[in-house]
VMD Tcl script that draws the C-alpha trace (Angstrom):
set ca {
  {-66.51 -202.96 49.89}
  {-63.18 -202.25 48.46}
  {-65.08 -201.62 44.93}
  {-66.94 -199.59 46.42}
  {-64.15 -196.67 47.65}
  {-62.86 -197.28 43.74}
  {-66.05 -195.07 42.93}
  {-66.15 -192.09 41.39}
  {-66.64 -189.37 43.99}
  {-69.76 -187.95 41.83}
  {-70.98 -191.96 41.32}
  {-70.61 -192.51 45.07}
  {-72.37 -189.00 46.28}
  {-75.29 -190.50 44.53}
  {-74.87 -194.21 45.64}
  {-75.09 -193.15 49.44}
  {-78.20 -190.18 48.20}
  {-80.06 -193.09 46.83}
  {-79.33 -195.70 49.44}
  {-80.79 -192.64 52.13}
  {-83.73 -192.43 50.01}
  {-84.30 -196.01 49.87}
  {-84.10 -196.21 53.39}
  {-86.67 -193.71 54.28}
  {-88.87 -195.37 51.74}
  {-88.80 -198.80 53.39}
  {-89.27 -197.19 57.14}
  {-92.51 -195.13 55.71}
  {-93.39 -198.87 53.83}
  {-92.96 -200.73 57.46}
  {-95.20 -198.52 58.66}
  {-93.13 -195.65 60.53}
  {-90.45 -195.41 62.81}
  {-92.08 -197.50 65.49}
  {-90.37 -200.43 64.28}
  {-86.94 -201.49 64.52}
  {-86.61 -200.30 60.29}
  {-84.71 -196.89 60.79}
  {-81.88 -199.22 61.58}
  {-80.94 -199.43 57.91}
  {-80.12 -195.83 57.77}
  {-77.05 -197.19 59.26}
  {-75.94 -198.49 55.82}
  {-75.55 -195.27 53.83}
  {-73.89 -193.55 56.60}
  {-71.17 -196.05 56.75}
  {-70.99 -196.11 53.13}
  {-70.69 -192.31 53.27}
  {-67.73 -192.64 55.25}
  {-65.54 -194.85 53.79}
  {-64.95 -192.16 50.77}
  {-65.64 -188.49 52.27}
  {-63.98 -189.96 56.07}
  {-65.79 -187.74 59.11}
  {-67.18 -185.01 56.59}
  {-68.86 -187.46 54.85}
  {-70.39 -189.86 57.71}
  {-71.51 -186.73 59.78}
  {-73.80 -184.82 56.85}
  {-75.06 -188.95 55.81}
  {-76.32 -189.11 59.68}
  {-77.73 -185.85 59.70}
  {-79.52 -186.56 56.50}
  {-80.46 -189.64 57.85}
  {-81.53 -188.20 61.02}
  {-84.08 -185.55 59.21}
  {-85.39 -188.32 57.26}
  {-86.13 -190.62 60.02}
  {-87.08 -187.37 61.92}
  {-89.45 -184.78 61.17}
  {-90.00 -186.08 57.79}
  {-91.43 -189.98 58.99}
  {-94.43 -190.37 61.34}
  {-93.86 -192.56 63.90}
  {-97.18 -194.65 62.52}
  {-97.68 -193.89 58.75}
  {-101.43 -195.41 59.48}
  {-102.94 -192.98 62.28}
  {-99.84 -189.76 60.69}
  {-99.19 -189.81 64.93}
  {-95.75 -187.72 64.87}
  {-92.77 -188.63 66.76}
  {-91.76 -186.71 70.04}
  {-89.18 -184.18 69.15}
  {-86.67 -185.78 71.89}
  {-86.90 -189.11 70.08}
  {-85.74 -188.34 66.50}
  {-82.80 -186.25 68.81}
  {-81.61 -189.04 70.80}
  {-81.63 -191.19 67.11}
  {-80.33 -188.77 65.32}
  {-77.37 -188.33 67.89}
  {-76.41 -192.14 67.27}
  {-77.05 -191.51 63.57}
  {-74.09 -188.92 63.53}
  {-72.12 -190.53 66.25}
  {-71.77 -193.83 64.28}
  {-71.25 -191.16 60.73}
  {-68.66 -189.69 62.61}
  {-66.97 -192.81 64.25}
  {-67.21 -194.74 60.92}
  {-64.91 -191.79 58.97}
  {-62.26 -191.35 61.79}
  {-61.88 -194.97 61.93}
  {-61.59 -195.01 57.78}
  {-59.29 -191.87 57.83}
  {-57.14 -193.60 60.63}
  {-56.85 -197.02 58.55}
  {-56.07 -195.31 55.03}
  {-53.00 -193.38 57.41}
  {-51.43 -196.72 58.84}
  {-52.00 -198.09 55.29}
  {-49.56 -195.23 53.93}
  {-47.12 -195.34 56.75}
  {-47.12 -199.05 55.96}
  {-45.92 -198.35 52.66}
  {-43.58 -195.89 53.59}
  {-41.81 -198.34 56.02}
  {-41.48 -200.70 53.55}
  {-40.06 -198.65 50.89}
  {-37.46 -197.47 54.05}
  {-36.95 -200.87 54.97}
  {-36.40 -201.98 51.68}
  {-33.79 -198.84 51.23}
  {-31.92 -199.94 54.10}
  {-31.66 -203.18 53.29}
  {-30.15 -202.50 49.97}
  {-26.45 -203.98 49.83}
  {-24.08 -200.81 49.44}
  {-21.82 -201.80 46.27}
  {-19.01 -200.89 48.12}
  {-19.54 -203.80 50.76}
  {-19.51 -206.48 48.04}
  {-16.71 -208.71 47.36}
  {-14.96 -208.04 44.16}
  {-14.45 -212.09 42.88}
  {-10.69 -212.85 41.96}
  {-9.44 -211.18 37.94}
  {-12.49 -208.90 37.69}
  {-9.87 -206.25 38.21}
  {-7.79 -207.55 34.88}
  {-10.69 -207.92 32.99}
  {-12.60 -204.10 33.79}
  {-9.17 -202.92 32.36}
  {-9.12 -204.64 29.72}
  {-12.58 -203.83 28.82}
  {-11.47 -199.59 29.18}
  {-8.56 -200.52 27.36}
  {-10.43 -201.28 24.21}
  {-13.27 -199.22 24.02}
  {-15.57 -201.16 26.20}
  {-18.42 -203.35 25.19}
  {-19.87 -204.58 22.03}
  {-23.06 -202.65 21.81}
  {-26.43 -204.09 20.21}
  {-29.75 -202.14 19.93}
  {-33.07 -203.69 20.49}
  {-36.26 -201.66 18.83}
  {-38.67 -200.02 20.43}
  {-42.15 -199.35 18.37}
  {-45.02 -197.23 18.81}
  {-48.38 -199.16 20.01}
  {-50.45 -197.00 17.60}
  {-49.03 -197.14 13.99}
  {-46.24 -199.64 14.94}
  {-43.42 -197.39 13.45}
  {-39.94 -197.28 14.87}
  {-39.53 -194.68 18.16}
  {-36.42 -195.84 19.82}
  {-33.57 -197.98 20.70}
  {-31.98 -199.49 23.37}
  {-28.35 -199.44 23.27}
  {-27.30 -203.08 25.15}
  {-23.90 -203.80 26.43}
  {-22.51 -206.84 25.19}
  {-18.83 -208.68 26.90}
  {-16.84 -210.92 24.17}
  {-15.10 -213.13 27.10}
  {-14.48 -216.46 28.14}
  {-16.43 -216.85 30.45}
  {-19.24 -215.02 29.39}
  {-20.63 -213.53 32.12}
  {-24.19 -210.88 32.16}
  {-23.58 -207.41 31.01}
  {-25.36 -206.78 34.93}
  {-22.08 -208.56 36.26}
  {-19.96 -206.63 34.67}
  {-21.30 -203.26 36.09}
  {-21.82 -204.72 39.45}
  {-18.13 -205.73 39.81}
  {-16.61 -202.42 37.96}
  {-18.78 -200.75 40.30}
  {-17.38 -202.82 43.33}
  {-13.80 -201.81 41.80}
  {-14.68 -197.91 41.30}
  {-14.85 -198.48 38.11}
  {-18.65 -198.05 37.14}
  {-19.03 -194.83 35.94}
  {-16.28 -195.23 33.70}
  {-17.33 -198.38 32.44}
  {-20.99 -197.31 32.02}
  {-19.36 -194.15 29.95}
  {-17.25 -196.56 27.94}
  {-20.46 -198.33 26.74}
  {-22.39 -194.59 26.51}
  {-19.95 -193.54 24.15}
  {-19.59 -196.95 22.07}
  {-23.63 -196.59 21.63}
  {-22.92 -193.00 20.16}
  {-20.50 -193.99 17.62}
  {-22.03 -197.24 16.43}
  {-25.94 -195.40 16.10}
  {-24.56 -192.80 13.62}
  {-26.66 -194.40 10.69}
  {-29.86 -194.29 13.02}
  {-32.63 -192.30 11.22}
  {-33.53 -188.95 12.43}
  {-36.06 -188.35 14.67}
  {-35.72 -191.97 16.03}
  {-34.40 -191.63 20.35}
  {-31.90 -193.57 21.48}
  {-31.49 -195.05 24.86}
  {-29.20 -195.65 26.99}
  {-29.15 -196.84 30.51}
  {-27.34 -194.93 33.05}
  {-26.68 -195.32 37.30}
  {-27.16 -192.17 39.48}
  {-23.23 -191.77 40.12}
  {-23.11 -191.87 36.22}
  {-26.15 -189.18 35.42}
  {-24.24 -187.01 37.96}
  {-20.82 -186.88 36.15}
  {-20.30 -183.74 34.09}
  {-17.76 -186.31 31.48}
  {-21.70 -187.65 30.48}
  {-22.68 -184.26 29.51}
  {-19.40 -183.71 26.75}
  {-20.40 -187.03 25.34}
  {-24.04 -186.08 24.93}
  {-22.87 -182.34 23.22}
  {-21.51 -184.41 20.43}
  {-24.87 -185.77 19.53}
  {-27.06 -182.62 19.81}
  {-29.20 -183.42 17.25}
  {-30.28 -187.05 18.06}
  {-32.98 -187.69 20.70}
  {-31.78 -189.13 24.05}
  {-32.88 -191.25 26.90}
  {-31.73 -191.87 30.26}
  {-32.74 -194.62 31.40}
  {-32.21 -195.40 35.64}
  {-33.37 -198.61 36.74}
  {-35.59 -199.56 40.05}
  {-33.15 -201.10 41.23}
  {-30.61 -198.18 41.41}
  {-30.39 -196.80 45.35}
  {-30.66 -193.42 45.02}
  {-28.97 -191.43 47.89}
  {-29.53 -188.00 47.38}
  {-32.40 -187.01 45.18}
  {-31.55 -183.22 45.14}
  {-28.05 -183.48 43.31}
  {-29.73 -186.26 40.62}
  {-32.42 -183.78 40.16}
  {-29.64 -180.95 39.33}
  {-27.85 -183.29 36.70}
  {-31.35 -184.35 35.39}
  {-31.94 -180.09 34.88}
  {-28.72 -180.35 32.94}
  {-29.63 -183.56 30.86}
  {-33.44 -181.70 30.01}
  {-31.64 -178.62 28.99}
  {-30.11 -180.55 26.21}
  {-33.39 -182.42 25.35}
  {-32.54 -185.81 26.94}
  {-35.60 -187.48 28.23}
  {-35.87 -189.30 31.46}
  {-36.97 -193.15 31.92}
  {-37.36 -195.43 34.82}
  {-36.78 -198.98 33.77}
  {-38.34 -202.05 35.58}
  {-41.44 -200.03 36.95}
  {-43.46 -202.58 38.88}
  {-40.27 -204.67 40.14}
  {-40.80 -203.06 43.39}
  {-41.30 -200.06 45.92}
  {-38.39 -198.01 44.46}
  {-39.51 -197.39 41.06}
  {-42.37 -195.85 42.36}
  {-40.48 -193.39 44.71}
  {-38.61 -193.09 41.11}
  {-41.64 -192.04 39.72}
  {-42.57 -189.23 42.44}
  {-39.59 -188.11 42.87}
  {-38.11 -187.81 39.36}
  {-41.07 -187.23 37.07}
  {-39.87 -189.67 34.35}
  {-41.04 -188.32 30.70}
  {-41.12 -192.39 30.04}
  {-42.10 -195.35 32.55}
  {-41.31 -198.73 31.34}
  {-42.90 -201.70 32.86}
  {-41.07 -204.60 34.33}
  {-41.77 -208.22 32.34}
  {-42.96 -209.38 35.36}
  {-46.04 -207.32 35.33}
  {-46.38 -206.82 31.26}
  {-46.75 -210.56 30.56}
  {-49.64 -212.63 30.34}
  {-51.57 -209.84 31.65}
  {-54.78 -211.03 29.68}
  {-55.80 -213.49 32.19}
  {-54.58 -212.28 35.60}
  {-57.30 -210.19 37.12}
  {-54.79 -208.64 39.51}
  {-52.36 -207.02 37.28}
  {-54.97 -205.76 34.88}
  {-56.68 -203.33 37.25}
  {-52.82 -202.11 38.24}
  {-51.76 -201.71 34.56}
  {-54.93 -199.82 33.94}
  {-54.45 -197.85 36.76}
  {-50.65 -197.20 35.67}
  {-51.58 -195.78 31.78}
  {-54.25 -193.83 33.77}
  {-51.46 -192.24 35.56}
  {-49.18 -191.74 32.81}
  {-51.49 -190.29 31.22}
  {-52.83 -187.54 34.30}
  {-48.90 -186.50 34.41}
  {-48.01 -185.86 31.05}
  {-45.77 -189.60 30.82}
  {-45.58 -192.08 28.56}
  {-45.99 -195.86 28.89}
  {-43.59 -198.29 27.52}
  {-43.72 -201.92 28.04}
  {-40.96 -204.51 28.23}
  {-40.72 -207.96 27.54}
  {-43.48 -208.21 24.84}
  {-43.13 -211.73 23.65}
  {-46.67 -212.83 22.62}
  {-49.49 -211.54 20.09}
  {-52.08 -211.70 23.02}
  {-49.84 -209.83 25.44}
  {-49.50 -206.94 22.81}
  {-53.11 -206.28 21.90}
  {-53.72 -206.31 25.25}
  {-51.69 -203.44 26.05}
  {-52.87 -201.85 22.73}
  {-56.49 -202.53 24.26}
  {-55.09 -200.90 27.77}
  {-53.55 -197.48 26.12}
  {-49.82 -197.80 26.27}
  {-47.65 -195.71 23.94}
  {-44.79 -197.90 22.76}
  {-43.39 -201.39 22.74}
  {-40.35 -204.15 23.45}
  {-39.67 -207.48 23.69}
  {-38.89 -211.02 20.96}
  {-41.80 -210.64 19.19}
  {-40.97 -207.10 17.99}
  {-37.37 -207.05 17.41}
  {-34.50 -209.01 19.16}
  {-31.56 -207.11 20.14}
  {-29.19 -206.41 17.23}
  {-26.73 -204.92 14.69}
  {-28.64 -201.44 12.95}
  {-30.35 -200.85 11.14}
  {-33.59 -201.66 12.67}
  {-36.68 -202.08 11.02}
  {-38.46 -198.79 10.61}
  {-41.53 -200.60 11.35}
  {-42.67 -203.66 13.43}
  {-44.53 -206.45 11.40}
  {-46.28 -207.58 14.40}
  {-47.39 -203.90 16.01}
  {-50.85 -203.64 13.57}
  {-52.35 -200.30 14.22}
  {-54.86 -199.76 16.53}
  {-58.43 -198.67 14.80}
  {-58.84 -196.14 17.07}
  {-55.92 -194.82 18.25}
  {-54.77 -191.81 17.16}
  {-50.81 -190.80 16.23}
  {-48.65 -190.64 19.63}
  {-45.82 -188.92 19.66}
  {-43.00 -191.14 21.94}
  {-39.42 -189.78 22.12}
  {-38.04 -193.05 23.23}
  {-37.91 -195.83 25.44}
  {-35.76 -198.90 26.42}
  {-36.29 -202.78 27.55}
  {-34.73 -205.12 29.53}
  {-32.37 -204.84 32.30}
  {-29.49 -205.12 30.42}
  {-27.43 -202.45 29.52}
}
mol new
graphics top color blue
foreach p $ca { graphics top sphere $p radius 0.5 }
foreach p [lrange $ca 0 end-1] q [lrange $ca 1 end] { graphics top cylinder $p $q radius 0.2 }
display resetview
């Protein structure tokens, strides 16, 4: 049934015309409406309102109930016509049932959408504020130190177009030289904790400026960036320095957005100066599609989790189809992460997304990059895309 409301509005207007047909042809074949057959009128009125909702159920059972009405004997042998206040009294349950069947669908598809919204809230709520967290004992010393010296080592990992496989963008990555060596996310999540976090995500912004200087033209680079950090006018100076190089902002699902009116001032700011948006780990969860709504991203990039070995789950499939679709309705672009295997990247070849990143196309690195991926062949069909940018992992 569920297949069925995937439709095509035109293919299912002529699913439910033909099932209504069908069903006066097998009443006139039983012999008229004397039988119990006009019962299967019922079908296409149902199926008329799972779609179209009240609209749709009440013109199926008046259809149905001209059909079954004036225009069927009540014996096809002897042409003896029904009583007027017959067809009536069927037709009535005819549009009754077209009528119930579409409030009840309307009502479900509702509490299916305040569902969703609930979650997403729930899910908001639940988010840890970063000022509640512990900051762990020397995390202090070592943010300083970090600032202190320029902050992190940066590496860049490529980012190819699906079509031609030619070099779009990179990712600038944070990388910590310490004993112990803990995850660039660490890091961030315990400057943050310290008040530290937009200066230490700045740090890193402004290291990836200096060391991309030999990138070649034309080619975006990324950068990954929190709310709190997108909002600060010190991210704007550093960006005037590079006017001529093609930027990306890249906000992660994770990232709890509290106020989407001031990111969406900054975000004017950032466009103004040609920097591209990007939400990272689309697919992770409920936020990065609020993300999504809310922000209109120029770039989406999909989460590992739903990019890999796509070929041979039938769930995902249908959602990553569904996904390009939309990227492609709103003017987007599709970028996938954690590309690691041949099959995984001809399938999204196959599927229609614009660019690429993972191991199998280029590991994270010193430039320069490879102006073109070994492994990306070009698609037969596809014709030249034009991607700005886009990112990978979670790192940063």
């Amino acid at each position: 049934m569920r297949r069925l409301t995937r439709l095509p509005p035109s293919l299912h207007a002529a699913l439910v015309s033909a099932l209504l047909a069908g069903s006066w042809a097998l009443v006139y074949a039983a012999g008229g409406t004397r039988t119990a057959v006009p019962h299967v009128f019922y079908i296409p009125i149902v199926l008329a309102a799972l779609p179209f909702g009240v609209w749709g159920g009440l013109c199926a059972g008046v259809v149905a109930m001209l059909l079954a009405g004036p225009a069927m004997p009540l014996d096809v042998a002897t042409h003896e016509s029904q009583q007027i206040v017959n067809w009536l009294i069927r037709g009535a349950f005819f549009i009754t049932v077209g009528a119930v069947a579409g409030s009840l669908t309307v009502a479900q598809r509702r509490s299916f959408q305040a569902g969703l919204v609930d979650q997403l809230q729930a899910e908001i709520e639940l988010a840890t504020p970063l000022a509640d967290l512990q900051v762990e004992p020397g995390w202090q010393a070592r943010v300083h130190q970090a600032l202190q010296s320029g902050g992190p080592r940066i590496v860049f990992q490529p980012i190819y177009a699906l079509d031609d496989g030619r070099l779009v963008a990179v990712e600038a990555l944070a990388r910590f030289d310490t004993v112990p060596n803990y995850p660039p996310e660490v890091w961030f999540e315990q400057a943050a904790n310290l008040g530290f976090g937009v200066e230490l995500e700045l740090a890193a912004i402004e290291a990836a400026l200096e060391t991309s200087s030999d990138l070649p033209a034309g080619v975006a680079l990324t950068f990954n960036a929190s709310p709190a950090t997108l909002t600060d006018e010190r991210l704007l100076h550093l960006l005037d320095t590079q006017r001529d190089r093609p930027m990306i902002a890249e906000i992660t699902e994770h990232a709890l957005i509290e106020d989407y009116h001031e990111l969406d001032v900054a975000l004017a700011a950032l466009r103004s100066r040609g920097v591209q948006l990007a939400v990272d780990d689309a697919g992770a969860g409920f936020a990065s599609l609020r993300h999504i709504v809310r922000l209109q991203p120029e770039l989406i990039k999909l989460d590992p989790s739903l990019t890999q070995d796509l070929g041979s789950d039938p769930v995902r499939r249908p959602l990553a189809e569904c996904l390009v679709q939309f990227a492609l309705k709103t003017d987007s672009k599709i970028i996938v992460e954690g590309i690691e295997t041949a099959a995984d990247l001809t399938t999204w070849q196959h599927l229609g997304a614009h660019a690429a990143q993972g191991y199998l196309l280029g590991r994270p690195g010193t430039l320069p990059a490879a102006v073109r991926s070994a492994n990306a062949h070009p698609r037969l069909t596809a014709s030249s895309v034009d991607v700005r940018g886009a990112p990978s992992t979670a790192d940063r």
